[in-house]
C-alpha positions, 0 to 999 in steps of 0.5 A: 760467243761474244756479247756486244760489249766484246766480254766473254760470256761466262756463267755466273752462280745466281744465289736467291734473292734473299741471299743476294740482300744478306751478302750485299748487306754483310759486305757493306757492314764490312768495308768499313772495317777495310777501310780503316785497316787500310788507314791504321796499315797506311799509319804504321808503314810510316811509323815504320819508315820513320822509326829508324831515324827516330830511334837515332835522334832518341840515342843522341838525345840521350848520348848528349844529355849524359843518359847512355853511359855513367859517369865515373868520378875518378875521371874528373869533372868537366870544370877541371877540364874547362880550366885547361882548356882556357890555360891552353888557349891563353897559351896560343894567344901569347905564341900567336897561334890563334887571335885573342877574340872579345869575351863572350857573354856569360850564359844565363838561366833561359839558355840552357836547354835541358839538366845535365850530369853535375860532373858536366858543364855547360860551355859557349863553343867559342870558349872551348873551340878555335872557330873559323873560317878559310882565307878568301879564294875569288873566283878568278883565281879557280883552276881545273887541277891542283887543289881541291876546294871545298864549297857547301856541296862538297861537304855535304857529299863528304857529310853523306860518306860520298865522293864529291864530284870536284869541280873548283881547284886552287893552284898549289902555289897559292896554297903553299902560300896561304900555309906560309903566311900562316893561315889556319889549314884544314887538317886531319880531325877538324870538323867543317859544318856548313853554314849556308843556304838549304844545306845548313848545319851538315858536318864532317871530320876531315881526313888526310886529304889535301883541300881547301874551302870557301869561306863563309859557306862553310865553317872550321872547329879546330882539333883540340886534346880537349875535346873529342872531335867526335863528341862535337859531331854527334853533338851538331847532329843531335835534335837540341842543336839543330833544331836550334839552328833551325830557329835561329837561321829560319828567322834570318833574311839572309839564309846562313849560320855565321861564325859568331853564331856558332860562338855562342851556342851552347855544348853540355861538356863532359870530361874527356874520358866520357867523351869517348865512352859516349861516341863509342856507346853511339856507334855501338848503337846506331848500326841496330839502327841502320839494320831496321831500315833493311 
């Protein structure tokens, strides 16, 4: 038999009225108590979402402030190795591999974002990397075969250990030509960072694949013996670095990280042989990281 309201009628138990108050009275003393068990709940999945990608900013943190790993003193000092790379670079200047740029200012007190090991250095990045960008390619000048070329986009994908979708290519005989006139090509072990608009400050250490790329959207580092390419990525993906970008770039009209910019940034520079120690101590430590998401 249904009642009007279409629900079917079933018995229900009926405790006495004084239980009835008790039980109302008991449940609204405790639903409080589920609220905010729901609250705190809500609070640790976030934590626990978070947390991850917390504890690697934590480890580079550490990596960059030359906290993971100990520093050995038969491996030199970072001032030792900061005296070769400015031989080195003098070097190319006079066999006009690289251009002679004009002297950066000299860091200050204020600059200096956190205390480092005395075996490191703190250094300006266009002291110690040959930064640049790409001849220009105009559009006109786009082809739908020959070879890759780069924008923001792509780098991000590649950033992201994902296959970008090309969409611009340039003929190879403009390549060929660009390598014949002695502009600087991509090669392996570089690293290109982004530097424009919402994509800002992504990285990648190129490969062995053949590409070109759009200047003033992204930005090259060139390999050097000095310096472990690796070392520089963990770097630009520390908190120290980006947040830095952050400020700089946020207070732009003009939403981009030029190349004069990355110039005067700051790097803590080791030496060389804990470079490597540091990177492999990283990736030691990271994949921990990846299996608590899992």
């Amino acid at each position: 038999m249904k009642s009007q309201s279409g629900f079917v009628e079933q018995p229900i138990c009926v405790p006495p009225i004084k239980e009835q108050h008790r039980i109302v009275a008991k449940i609204e003393e405790l639903l409080p108590f589920v609220d905010r068990y729901a609250k705190a709940y809500e609070k640790l999945e976030k934590f626990n979402a978070k947390f991850p990608e917390d504890m690697k900013k934590s480890i580079l943190q550490y990596a960059i402030q030359g906290k993971l790993v100990e520093q050995r003193a038969e491996e030199g000092t970072a001032e030792e190795l900061y005296q070769q790379i400015q031989e080195e670079k003098q070097k190319l200047i006079a066999e006009k591999k690289i251009k002679k740029e004009k002297p950066l200012e000299e860091i200050t007190e204020d600059e200096i974002p956190f205390d480092i090991p005395e075996s490191w250095k703190w250094v300006k990045m266009g002291k110690v990397f040959n930064i640049h960008s790409s001849k220009r390619v105009y559009a006109k000048d786009y082809t739908k075969t020959g070879v890759p070329f780069y924008r923001s986009m792509e780098v991000v994908s590649l950033a992201k250990g994902l296959e970008p979708t090309i969409q611009y290519y340039i003929p190879e005989e403009q390549y060929q030509c660009f390598v014949e006139d002695g502009y600087i090509m991509p090669s392996k072990d570089d690293l290109l960072i982004t530097c424009i608009g919402g994509s800002i400050g992504w990285s990648w250490i190129v490969d062995e694949s053949k590409f070109y790329y759009k200047d003033g959207n992204v930005v090259a580092f060139d390999k050097n013996n000095f310096i472990y390419t690796k070392f520089l990525y963990y770097w630009l993906n520390s908190f120290s670095f980006i947040n830095q970008v952050k400020i700089d770039v946020g207070g732009t009209a003009y939403n981009a990280l030029t190349i004069d910019m990355l110039k005067n940034y700051l790097i803590p520079l080791p030496p060389l042989e804990e470079q490597k120690r540091i990177v492999a101590k990283i990736e030691e430590l990271l994949p921990f990281c990846d299996q608590l998401i899992k």
